[in-house]
C-alpha positions as CSV (number, residue, x, y, z in Angstrom):
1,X,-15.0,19.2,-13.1
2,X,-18.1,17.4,-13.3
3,X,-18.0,15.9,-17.2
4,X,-14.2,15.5,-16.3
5,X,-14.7,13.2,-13.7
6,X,-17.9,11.5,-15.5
7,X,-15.0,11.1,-18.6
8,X,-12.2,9.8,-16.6
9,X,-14.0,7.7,-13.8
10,X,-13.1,4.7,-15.6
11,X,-11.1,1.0,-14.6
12,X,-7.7,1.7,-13.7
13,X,-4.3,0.1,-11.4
14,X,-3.6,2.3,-8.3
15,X,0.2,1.6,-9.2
16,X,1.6,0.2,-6.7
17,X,3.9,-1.3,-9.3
18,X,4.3,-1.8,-13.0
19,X,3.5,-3.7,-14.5
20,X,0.2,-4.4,-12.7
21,X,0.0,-7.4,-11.1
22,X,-2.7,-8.7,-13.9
23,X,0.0,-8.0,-16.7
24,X,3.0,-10.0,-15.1
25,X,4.4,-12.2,-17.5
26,X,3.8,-15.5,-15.5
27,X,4.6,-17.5,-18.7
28,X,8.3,-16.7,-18.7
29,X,8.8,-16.1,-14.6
30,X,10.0,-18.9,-12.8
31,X,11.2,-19.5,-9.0
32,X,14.9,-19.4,-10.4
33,X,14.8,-15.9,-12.0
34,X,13.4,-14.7,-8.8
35,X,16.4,-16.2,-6.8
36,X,18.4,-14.9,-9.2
37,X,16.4,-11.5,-9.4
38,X,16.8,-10.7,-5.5
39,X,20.0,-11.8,-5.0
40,X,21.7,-9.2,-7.7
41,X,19.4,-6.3,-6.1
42,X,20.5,-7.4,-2.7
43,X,24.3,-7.2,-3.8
44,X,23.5,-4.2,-5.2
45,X,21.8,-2.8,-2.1
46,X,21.9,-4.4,1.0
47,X,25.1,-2.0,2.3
48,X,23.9,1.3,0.5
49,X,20.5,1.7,1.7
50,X,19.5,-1.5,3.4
51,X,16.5,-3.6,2.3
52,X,12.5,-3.7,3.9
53,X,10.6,-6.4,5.1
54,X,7.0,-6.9,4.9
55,X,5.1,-9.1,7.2
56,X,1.7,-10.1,5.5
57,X,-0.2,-11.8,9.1
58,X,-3.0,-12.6,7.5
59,X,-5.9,-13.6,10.3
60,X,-8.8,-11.7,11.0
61,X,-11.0,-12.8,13.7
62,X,-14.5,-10.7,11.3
63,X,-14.3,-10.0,7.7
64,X,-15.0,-6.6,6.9
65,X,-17.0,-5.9,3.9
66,X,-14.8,-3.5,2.8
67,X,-11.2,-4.9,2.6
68,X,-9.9,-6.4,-0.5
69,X,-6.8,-7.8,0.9
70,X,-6.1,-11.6,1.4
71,X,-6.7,-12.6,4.6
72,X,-8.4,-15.9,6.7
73,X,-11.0,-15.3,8.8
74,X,-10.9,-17.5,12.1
75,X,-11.3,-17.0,16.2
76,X,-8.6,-19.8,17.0
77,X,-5.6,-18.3,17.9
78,X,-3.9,-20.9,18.5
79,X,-3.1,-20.9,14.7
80,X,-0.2,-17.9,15.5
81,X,2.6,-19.7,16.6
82,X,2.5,-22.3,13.9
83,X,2.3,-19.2,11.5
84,X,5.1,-17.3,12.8
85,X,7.4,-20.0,12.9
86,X,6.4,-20.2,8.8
87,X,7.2,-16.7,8.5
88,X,10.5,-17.8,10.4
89,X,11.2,-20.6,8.4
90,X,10.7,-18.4,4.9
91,X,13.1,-15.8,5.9
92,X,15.7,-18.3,6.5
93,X,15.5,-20.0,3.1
94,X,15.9,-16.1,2.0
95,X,19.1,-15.8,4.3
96,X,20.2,-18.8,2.6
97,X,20.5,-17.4,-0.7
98,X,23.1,-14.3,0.3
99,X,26.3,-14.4,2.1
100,X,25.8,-10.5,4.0
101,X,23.8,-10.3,6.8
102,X,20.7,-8.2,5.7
103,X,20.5,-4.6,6.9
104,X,16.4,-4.0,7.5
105,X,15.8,-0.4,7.1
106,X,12.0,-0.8,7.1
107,X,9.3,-3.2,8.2
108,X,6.0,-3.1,8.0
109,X,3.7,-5.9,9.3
110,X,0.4,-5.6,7.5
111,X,-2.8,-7.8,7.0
112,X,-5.5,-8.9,8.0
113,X,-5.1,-8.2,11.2
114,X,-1.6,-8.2,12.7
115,X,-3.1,-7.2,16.2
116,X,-4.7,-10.4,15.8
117,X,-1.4,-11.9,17.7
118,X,-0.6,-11.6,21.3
119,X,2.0,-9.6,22.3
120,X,4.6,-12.9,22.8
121,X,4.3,-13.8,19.4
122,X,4.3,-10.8,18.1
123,X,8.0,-10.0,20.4
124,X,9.0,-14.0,19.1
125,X,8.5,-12.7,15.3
126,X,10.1,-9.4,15.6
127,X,13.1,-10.8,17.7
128,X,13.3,-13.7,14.9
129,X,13.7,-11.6,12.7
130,X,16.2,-9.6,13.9
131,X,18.0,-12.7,14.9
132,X,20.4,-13.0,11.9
133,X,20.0,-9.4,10.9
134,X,21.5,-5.7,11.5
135,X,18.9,-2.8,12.1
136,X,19.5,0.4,10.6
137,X,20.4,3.1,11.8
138,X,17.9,5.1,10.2
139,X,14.8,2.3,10.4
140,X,11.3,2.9,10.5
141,X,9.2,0.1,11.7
142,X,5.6,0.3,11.6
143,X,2.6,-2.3,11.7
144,X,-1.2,-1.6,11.3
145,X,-3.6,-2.0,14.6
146,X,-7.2,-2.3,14.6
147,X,-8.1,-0.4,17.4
148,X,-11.0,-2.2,18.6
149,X,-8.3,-5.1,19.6
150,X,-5.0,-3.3,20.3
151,X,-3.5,-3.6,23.7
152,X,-1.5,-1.4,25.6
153,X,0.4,-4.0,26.3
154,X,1.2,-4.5,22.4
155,X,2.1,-1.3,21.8
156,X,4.7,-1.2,24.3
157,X,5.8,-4.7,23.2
158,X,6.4,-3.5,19.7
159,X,8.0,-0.3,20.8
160,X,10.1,-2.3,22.9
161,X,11.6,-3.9,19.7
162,X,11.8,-0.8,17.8
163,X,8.2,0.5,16.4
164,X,8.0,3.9,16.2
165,X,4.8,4.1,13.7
166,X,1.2,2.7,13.8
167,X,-1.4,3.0,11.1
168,X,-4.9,2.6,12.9
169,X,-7.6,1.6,10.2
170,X,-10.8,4.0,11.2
171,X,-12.8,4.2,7.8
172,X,-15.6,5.9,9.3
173,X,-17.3,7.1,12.7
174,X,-20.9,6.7,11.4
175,X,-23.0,4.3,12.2
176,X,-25.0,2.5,9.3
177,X,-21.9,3.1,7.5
178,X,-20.0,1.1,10.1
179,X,-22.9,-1.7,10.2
180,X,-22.5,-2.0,6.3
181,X,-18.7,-2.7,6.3
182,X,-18.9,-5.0,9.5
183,X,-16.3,-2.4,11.1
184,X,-17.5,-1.7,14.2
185,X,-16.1,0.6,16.5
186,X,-16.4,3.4,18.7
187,X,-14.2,6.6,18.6
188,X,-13.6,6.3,22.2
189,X,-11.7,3.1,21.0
190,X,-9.8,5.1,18.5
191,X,-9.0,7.9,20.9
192,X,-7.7,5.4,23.8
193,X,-5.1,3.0,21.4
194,X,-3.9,6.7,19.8
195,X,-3.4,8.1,23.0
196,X,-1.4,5.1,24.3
197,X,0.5,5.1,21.2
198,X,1.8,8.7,22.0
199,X,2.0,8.1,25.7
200,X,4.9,5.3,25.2
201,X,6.5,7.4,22.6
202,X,5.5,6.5,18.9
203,X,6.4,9.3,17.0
204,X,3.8,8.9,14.3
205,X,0.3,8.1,14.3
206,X,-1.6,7.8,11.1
207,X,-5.6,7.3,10.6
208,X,-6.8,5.6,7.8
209,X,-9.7,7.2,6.3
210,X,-12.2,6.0,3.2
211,X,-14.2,7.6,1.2
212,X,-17.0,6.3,-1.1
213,X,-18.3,3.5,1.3
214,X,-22.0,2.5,1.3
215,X,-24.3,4.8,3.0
216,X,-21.5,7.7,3.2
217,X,-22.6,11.1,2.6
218,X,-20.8,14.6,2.8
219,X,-22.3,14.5,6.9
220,X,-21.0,11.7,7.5
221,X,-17.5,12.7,6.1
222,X,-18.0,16.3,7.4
223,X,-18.5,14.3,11.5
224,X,-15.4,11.6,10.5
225,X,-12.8,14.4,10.2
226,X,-13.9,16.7,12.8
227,X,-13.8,13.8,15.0
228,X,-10.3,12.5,13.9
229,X,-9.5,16.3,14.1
230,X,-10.0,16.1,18.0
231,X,-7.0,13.3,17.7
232,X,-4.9,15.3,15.5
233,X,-2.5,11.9,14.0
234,X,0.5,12.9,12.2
235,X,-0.5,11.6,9.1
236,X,-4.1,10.8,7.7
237,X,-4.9,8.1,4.4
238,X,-7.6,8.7,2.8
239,X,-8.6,6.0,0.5
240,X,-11.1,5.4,-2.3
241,X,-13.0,3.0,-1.5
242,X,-12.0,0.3,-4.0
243,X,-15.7,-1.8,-5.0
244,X,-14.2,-4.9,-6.7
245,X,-16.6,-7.8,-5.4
246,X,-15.4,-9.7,-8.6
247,X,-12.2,-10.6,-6.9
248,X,-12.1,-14.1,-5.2
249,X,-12.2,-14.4,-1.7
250,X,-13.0,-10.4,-1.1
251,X,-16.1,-10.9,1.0
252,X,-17.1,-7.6,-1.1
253,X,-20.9,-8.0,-1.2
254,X,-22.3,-6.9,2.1
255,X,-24.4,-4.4,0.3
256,X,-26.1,-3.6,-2.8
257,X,-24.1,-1.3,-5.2
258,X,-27.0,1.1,-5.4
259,X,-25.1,1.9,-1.5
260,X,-22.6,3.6,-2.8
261,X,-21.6,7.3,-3.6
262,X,-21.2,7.5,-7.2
263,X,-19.2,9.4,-9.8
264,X,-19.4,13.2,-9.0
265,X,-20.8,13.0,-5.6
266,X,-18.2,10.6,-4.9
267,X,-15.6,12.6,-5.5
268,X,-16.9,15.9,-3.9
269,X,-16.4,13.7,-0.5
270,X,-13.0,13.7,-1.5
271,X,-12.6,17.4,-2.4
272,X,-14.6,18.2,1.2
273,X,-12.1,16.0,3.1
274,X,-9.1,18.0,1.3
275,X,-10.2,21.2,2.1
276,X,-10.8,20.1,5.7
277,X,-7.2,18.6,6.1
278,X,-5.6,21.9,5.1
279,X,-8.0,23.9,6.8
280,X,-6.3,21.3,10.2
281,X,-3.0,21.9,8.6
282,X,-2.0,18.9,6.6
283,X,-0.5,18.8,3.5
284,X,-1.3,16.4,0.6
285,X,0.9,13.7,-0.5
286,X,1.2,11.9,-3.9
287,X,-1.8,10.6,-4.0
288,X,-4.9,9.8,-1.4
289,X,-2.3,11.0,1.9
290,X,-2.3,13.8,4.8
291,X,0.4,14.6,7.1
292,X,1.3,16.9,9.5
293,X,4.9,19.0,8.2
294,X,6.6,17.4,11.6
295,X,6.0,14.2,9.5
296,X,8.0,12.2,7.5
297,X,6.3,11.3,4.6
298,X,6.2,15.4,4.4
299,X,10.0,15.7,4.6
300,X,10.3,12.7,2.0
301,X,7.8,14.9,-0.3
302,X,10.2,17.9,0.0
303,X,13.1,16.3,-0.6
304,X,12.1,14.8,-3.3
305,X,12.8,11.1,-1.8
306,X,8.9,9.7,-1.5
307,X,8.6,6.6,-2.7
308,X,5.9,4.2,-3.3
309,X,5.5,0.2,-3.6
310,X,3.0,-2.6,-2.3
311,X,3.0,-1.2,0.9
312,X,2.2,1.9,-0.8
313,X,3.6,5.5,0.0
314,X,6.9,5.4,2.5
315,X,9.7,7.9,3.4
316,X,12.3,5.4,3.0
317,X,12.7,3.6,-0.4
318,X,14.8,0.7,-0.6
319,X,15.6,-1.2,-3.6
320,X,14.8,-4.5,-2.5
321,X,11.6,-5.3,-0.3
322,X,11.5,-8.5,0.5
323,X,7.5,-9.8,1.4
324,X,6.9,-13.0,4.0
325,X,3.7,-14.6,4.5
326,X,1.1,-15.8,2.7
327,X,-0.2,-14.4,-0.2
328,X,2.9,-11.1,0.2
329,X,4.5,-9.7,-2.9
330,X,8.4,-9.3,-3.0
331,X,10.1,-6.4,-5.2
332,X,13.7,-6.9,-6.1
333,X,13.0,-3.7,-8.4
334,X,14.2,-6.2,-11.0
335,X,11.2,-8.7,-10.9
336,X,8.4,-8.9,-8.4
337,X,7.3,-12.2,-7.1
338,X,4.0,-13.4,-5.1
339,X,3.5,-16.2,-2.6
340,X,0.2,-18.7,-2.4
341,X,-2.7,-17.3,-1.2
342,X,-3.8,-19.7,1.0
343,X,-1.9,-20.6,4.6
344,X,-2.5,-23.8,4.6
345,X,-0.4,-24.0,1.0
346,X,1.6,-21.8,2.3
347,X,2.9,-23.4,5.5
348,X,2.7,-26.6,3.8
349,X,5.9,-25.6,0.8
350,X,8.0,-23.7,3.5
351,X,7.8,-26.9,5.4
352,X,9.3,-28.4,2.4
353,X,12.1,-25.9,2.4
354,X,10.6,-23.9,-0.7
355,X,10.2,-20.7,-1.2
356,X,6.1,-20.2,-1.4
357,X,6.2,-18.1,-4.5
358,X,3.8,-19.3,-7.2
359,X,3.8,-16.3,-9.6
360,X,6.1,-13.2,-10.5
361,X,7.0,-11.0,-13.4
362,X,10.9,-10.2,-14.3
363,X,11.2,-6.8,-15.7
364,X,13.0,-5.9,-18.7
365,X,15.3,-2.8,-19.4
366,X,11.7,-1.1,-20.9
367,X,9.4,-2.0,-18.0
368,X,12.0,-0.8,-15.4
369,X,12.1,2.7,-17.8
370,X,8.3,3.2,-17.6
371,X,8.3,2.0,-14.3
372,X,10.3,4.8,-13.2
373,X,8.3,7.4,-15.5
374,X,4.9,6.2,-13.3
375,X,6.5,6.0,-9.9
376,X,7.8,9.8,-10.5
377,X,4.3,10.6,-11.8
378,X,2.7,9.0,-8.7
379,X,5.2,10.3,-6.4
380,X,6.0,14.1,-8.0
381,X,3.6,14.4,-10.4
382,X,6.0,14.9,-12.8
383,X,8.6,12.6,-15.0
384,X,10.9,13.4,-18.2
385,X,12.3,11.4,-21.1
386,X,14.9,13.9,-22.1
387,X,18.1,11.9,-21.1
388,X,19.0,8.5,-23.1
389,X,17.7,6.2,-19.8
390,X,14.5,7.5,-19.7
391,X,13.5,7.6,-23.3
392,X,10.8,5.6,-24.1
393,X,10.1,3.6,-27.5
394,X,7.1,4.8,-29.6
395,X,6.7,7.9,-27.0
396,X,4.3,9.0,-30.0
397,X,1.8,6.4,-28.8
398,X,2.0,7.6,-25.4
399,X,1.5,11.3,-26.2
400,X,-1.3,10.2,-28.7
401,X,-3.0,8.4,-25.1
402,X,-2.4,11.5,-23.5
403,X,-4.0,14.1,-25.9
404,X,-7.3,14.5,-24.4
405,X,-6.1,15.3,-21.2
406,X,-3.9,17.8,-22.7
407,X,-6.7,19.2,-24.1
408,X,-8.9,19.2,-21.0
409,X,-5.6,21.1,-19.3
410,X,-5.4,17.9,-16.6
411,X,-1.4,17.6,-17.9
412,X,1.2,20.1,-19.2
413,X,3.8,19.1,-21.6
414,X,6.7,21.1,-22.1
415,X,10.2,19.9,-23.6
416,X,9.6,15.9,-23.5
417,X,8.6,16.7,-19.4
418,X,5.4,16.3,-18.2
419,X,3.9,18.3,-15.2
420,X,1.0,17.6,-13.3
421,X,-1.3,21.0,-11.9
422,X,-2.6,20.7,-8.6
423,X,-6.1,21.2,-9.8
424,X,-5.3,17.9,-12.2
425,X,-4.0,15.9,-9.6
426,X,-7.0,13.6,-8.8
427,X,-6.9,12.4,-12.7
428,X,-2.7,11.1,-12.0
429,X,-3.7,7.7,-12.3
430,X,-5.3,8.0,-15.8
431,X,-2.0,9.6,-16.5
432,X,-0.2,6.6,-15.5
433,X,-2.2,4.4,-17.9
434,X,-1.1,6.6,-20.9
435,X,2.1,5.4,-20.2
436,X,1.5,1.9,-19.6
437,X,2.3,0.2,-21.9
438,X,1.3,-3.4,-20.7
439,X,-2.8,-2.1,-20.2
440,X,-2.4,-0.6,-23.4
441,X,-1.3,-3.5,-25.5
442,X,-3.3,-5.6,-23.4
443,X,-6.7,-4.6,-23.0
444,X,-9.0,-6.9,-21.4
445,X,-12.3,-7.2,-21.4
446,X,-13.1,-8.5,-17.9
447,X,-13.1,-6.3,-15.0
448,X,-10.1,-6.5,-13.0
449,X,-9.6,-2.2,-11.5
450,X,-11.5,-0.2,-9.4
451,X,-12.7,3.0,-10.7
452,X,-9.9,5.5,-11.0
453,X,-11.5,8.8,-9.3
């Protein structure tokens, strides 16, 4: 395993779509295909499945040296309203382009720091929201809390308008690990907003876990887990820490890259962590998640209905997510779309009465083919191009891309199927890149992923 991982630990997407957000075809998107984009795929299913929502609240009050998501770091909360009242105001222009009333089967607020907000503004977004909308009947609503700033008071708040699920970003309980990322917090904080969660009645809990941060050794991992073990959430991430400084705006460079567990060693956190989740009785899913078989993201996984987008994996896959906020990425399963990155850009065009989008990618009939091919890989470590509508042109070049992993036994190809063995699975998203066709064809050399293992 160990010259495996030293072979395949190279650049790669974490697939969260295809194409990759650095191979969209910006050149030939515009704001009008979009429209046009989302409205066929909410026609097509708004009243068979419903459609999600994503809530990017952007507005940390630290930045963490760890996070790579887009967010604005400030202490003046008096910015919320204002904000909300954008994320308002774009989710009417979207109601303006369909003549059904939308039927949300999932919402997610995300971030940056969505506990940022009190609990009024938090209740005024939910409630506007829901205003001009019908909740389904089978809805799962979940946001992420940082539990060094989550309030009861919140928690109940959001329950009361129909949360059920929290994700509570932990990361790691030691120390100088904690004083490296500028995540500070105690586990008698993470114990108190998880007990309060299950005290007013959300039904799943979820820890999110990384591995591979500076300073992090197999101890420190070893005392994370037994202490998230004394908490027992239904479902446990646990991420790769994903070093990509390079990216604008990151904040990425609160240590030295000397810091951080490499290659092998790296990975062996993983395989420690694995083996202590089913030792506690969690099951692994797709890729880099834990939960608990009274879960739903373990039902999904048996019933072969796990999907996977931006907000990455999630029991309930709808066609068309819909993302509001600044910098949040919309998937019409036809075309993906991304708003600016900034909020003061942002507020300023949906004031305007514009849609915020300032890049996308429309797919055609082969990206949605191989799209399907990776999300099966990603989600059932499987796919098959042996019916018309999956077959792919110049499969030849993919099996060429595939032949050394073939030979190192990390895939097994049987009558134009494709099977992943559990011992292989840490090497799926180097799969995935034999059949993407978009990194092949477009090779750059500037860094743009985070090591794949």
């Amino acid at each position: 395993m160990k010259n495996l991982i030293q072979k395949y630990n190279v650049p790669g997407p974490r697939y969260t779509s295809y194409p990759t957000v650095p191979y969209w075809n910006n050149e030939t998107f515009s704001k009008d295909k979009w429209i046009k984009s989302f409205q066929h795929s909410f026609i097509e299913s708004n009243q068979k499945e419903g459609i999600s929502l994503y809530i990017h609240l952007p507005f940390c009050e630290n930045l963490c040296t760890f996070c790579a998501c887009h967010k604005h770091i400030t202490k003046r909360h008096e910015v919320e309203e204002e904000y909300i009242s954008s994320v308002l105001k774009e989710w009417k222009l979207y109601l303006n382009l369909v003549e059904e009333t939308p039927i949300i089967k999932e919402l997610h607020l995300g971030g940056g720091t969505p506990t940022f907000f009190s609990k009024e503004n938090l209740e005024l977004l939910i409630n506007g929201l829901l205003l001009n909308a019908i909740k389904h009947k089978d809805a799962e609503f979940s946001f992420e809390g940082h539990p060094s700033n989550t309030t009861k008071e919140q928690l109940q708040t959001l329950y009361n308008c129909g949360f059920r699920r929290v994700s509570y970003g932990v990361q790691d309980y030691n120390e100088n690990v904690q004083k490296a990322i500028h995540r500070i917090q105690s586990f008698n904080e993470v114990k108190q907003v998880t007990d309060w969660a299950r005290e007013i009645g959300y039904t799943s809990v979820s820890h999110d876990l990384i591995f591979g941060l500076p300073h992090q050794t197999k101890e420190n991992v070893i005392y994370t887990i037994n202490k998230t073990k004394e908490l027992k959430p239904d479902r446990i991430s646990f991420y790769s820490y994903a070093h990509v400084p390079w990216v604008k705006g990151v904040g990425q460079r609160g240590f030295n890259e000397k810091d951080l567990p490499k290659d092998e060693y790296k990975r062996e956190l993983y395989e420690i962590g694995k083996q202590l989740f089913a030792n506690l009785g969690y099951e692994e899913i797709g890729m880099d998640h834990f939960a608990l078989k009274s879960d739903s993201l373990y039902k999904a996984t048996q019933e072969k209905t796990l999907h996977r987008n931006f907000m990455g994996y999630t029991s309930n896959k709808t066609q068309l997510m819909i993302g509001l906020g600044m910098s949040a990425i919309s998937d019409s399963w036809y075309g993906f779309s991304q708003n600016v990155k900034t909020v003061k850009e942002y507020q300023r065009l949906v004031s305007l009465g514009e849609l915020p989008v300032f890049r996308g990618h429309i797919l055609n009939e082969e990206d949605q083919i191989i799209r399907q091919h990776i999300l099966n890989l990603m989600c059932h470590f499987t796919t098959s191009w042996s019916s018309e509508d999956m077959r792919i042109s110049n499969i030849d070049l993919h099996l060429n891309q595939l032949k050394d992993l073939l030979d190192d036994n990390l895939v097994q190809l049987k009558n134009d199927t494709i099977y992943i063995p559990e011992h292989a699975r840490p090497f799926v998203r180097n799969i995935c890149m034999a059949f993407d066709k978009k990194l092949l064809k477009l090779k750059s050399d500037q860094k743009t992923f985070s090591l794949t293992i």
